[in-house]
C-alpha positions in Angstrom: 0.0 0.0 0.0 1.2 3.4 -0.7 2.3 5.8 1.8 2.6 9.4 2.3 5.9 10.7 4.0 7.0 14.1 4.6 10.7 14.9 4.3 11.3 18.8 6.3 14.5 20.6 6.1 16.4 20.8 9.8 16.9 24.7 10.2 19.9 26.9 11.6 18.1 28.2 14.6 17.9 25.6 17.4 17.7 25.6 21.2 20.3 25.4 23.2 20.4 21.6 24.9 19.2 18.1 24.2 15.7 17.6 22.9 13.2 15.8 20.7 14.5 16.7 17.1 10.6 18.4 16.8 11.3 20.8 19.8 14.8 21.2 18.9 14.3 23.5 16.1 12.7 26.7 16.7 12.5 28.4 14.0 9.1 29.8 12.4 9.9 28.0 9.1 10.2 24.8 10.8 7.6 24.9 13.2 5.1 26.2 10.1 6.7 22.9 8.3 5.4 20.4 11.3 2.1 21.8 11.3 1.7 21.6 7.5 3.1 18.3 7.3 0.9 16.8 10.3 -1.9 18.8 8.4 -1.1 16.3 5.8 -1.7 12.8 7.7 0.9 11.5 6.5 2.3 7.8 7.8 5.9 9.1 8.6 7.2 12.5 9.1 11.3 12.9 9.2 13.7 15.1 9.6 16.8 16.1 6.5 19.4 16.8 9.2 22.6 17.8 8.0 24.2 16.0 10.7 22.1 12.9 11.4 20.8 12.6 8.0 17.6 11.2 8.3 15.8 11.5 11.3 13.0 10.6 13.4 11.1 13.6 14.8 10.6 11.8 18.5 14.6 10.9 18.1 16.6 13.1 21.3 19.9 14.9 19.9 21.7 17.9 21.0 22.1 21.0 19.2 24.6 21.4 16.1 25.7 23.6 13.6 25.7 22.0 10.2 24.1 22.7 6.9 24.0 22.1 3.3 22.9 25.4 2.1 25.6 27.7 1.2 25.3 30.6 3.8 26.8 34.3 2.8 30.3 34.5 5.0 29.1 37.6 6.3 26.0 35.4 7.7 28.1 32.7 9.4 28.6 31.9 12.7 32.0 30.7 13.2 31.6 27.4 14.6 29.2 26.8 11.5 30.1 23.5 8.9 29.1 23.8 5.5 29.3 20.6 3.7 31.5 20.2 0.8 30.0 19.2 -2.8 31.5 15.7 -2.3 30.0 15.5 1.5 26.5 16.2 0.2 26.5 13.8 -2.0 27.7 11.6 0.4 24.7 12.7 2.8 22.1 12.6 -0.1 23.3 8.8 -0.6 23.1 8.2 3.1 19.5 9.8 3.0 18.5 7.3 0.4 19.7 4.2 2.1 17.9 5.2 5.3 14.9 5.9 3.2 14.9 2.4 2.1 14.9 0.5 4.7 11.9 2.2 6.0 10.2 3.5 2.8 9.1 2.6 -1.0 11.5 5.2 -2.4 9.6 3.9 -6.1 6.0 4.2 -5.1 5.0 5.9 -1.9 4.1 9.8 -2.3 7.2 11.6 -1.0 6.4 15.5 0.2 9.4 17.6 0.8 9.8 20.7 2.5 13.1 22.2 2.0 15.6 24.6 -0.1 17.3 23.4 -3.1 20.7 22.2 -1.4 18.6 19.7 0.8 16.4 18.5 -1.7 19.2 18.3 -5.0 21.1 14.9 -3.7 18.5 13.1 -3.0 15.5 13.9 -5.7 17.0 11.6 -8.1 16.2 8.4 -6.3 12.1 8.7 -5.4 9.8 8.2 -7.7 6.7 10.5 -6.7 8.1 13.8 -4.9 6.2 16.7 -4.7 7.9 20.0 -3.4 4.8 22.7 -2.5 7.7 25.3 -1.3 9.2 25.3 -4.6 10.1 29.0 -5.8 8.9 30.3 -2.5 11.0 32.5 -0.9 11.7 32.1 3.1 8.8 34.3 4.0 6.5 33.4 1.2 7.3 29.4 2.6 6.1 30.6 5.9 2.8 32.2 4.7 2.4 29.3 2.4 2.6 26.8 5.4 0.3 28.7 7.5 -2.3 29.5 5.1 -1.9 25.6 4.1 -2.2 24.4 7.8 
């Protein structure tokens, strides 16, 4: 049978000590994301973490700074990674195994919520993904989530 899973985007702003990866991030965009993806019914919702790749929402982790979008050096924290071109591909083919084992990456309806970077290694691989944010700029994505939620 043919499921629905949502794939959302981790974001830069987090708290500031272990928790649930779905309290962990804070931000408006991802908080907007959760509601529009539970809005959804799907039968999984997971997490594109830059650092833990794929990842359960009720999973515990601590805070990190990692990301596959390339952020403006005038934007960036010090401590902040930015994957290299060969480590995304990496994560994009780490994405798709975990996917696998837990998903039919050729028939189940795949919904992602993220920017290009998150959304480019790994779009090659499933079959049925749809991408409502596409084109949307950050605030538009927020309005869009909320009016959508």
């Amino acid at each position: 049978m043919k499921k629905k899973i949502i794939l959302i985007a981790c974001v830069s702003q987090k708290g500031n000590k272990r928790a649930k990866a779905k309290d962990l991030y804070i931000s408006q965009l991802f908080k907007s994301s959760l509601a529009y993806a539970n809005k959804q019914n799907p039968d999984k919702i997971f997490i594109l973490s830059a650092l833990h790749h794929l990842l359960d929402i009720n999973k515990k982790i601590e805070p990190y700074n990692v990301t596959l979008s390339n952020v403006p050096k005038d934007k960036r924290k010090p401590e902040l990674k930015i994957l290299t071109s060969a480590e995304k591909k990496e994560w994009g083919k780490k994405i798709i195994e975990q996917l696998s084992k837990q998903t039919d990456l050729k028939n189940d309806e795949f919904i992602i919520l993220a920017g290009q970077a998150y959304i480019k290694p790994i779009k090659n691989n499933i079959s049925h993904l749809t991408n409502p944010l596409y084109g949307l700029r950050q605030g538009e994505r927020v309005k869009f989530l909320n009016d959508n939620s």
